[in-house]
N, C-alpha and C positions, 0 to 999 in steps of 0.2 A: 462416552467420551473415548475418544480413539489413544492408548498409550503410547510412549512415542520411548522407542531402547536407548540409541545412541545420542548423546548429543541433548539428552531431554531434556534439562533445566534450561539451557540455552534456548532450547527449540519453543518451549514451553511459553518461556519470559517473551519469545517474537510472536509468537499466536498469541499472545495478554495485549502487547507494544499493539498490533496491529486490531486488532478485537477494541480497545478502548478508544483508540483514533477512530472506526467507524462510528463509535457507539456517541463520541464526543460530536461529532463533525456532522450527527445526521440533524442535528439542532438545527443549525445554520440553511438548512434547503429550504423554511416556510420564507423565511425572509428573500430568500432570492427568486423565488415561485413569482412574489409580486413583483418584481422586476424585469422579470426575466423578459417581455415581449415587447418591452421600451427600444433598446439597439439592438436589434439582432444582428446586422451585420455585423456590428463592432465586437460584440460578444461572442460572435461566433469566432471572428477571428483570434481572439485572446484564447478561447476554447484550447483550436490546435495545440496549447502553450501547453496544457495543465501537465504533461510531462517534462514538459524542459529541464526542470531539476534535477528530477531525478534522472534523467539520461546523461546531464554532466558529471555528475558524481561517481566514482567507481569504488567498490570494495579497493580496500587499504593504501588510500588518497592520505596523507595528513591534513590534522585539523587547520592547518599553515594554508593548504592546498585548495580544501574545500570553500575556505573563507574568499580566497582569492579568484575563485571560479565561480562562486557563486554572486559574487559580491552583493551579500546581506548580512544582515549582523546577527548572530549567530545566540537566542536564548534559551540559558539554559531551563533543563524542564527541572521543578520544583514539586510535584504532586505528590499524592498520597504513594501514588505506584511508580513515579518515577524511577529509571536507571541513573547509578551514578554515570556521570561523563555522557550524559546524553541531552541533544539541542534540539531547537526548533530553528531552523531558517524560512522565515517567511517573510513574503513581497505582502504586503499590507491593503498594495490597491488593489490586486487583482488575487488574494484568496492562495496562491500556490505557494507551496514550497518544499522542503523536505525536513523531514524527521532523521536524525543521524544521531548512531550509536560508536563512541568512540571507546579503543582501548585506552588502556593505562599507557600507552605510548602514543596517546594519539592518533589512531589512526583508524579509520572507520573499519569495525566490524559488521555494522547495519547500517539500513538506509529502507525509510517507508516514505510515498510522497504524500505530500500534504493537499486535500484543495475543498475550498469550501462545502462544497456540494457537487456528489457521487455522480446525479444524475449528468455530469461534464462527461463520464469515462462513459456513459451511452453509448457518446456519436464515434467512437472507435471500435465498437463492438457490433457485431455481424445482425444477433437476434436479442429480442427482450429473451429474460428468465423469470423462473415463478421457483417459489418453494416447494415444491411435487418434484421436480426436478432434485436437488439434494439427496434426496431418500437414494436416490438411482447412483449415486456417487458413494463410491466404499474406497477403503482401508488399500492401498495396495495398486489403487486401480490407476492406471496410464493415464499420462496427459493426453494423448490420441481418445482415449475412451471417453474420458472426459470433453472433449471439442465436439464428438460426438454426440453425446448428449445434450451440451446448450448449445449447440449447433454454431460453433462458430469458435475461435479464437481467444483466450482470455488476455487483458490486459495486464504485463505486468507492472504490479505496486510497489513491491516491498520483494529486499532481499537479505539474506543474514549469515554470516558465518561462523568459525568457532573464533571466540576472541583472541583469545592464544596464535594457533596456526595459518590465521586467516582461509579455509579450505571453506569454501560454500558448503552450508549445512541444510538452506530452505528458498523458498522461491516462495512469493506470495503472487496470487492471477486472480484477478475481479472481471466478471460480469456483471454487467449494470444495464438499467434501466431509466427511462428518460423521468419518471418519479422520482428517482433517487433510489430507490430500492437496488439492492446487487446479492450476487453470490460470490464469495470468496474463498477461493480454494487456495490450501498450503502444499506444496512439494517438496517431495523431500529432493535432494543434490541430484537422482537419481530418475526424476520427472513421478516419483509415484505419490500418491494422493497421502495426505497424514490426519487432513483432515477440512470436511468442508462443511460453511454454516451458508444460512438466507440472512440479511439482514433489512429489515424496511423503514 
């Protein structure tokens, strides 16, 4: 497990936030597997969406702000692992939405998006990835070096900062696969790698 200096309990709690959304959300792709070849057009065009949240939302928007640009109703998360002052806005018909972590003033420190099913973030992504790949991915190492290796661009998911200062601490970038499977790589403010898993 890669230790992380500055910043680590915060950083730490956003690789859990974002590790347990994959882990929760990979449920949901068998059910949409049988559906999936019914509308394609239609689905493909809702597709394009699956970032729309998260590209409206920005680091330290208030919860005033969020609500009214998003416009959805904002629930909070209750889990074993849940953050205090942290929601789910989710559109119900079509699967998307985003994960937002608010300070004690209200005002967004995180933001992860939400969508049913990974294999969505594919059709934005250059090449499939495997788990072989990972190993080749270290501590330190360049977002350039990394493009390099899964050949292509990662999408980003999830971003985080210190709750206090608002100053960007992390950057979350997924590669995915038209199964659902991806690789998720964390950055630190800095573009260097902190830490990267395969999940299938």
């Amino acid at each position: 497990m890669i230790k992380l200096k500055k910043h680590s309990l915060i950083f730490s709690v956003f690789i859990l936030i974002i590790l347990s959304f994959m882990g929760c959300s990979s449920n949901s792709k068998t059910s949409k597997d049988t559906n999936s070849s019914k509308s394609s057009t239609s689905s493909d065009n809702k597709k394009t969406d699956v970032l729309n949240y998260y590209k409206k939302v920005d680091l330290g928007m208030t919860k005033d702000q969020v609500g009214s640009t998003l416009a959805l109703k904002p629930e909070a998360k209750t889990g074993k692992f849940s953050l205090p002052n942290s929601f789910d806005y989710l559109n119900h018909d079509t699967g998307y939405g985003l994960y937002v972590l608010y300070n004690s003033k209200n005002v967004v420190y995180s933001k992860f998006y939400i969508c049913g099913d990974y294999s969505e973030i594919a059709k934005l992504c250059k090449n499939s990835v495997n788990e072989n790949q990972v190993s080749k991915i270290t501590k330190n190492m360049d977002y350039k070096e990394v493009i390099t290796i899964l050949g292509g661009e990662g999408v980003e998911c999830g971003t985080s900062a210190d709750e206090n200062n608002g100053n960007v601490i992390g950057v979350s970038r997924m590669w995915a696969n038209k199964d659902g499977s991806y690789i998720l790589v964390l950055f630190s403010k800095d573009n260097k790698v902190t830490v990267a898993n395969y999940i299938s």
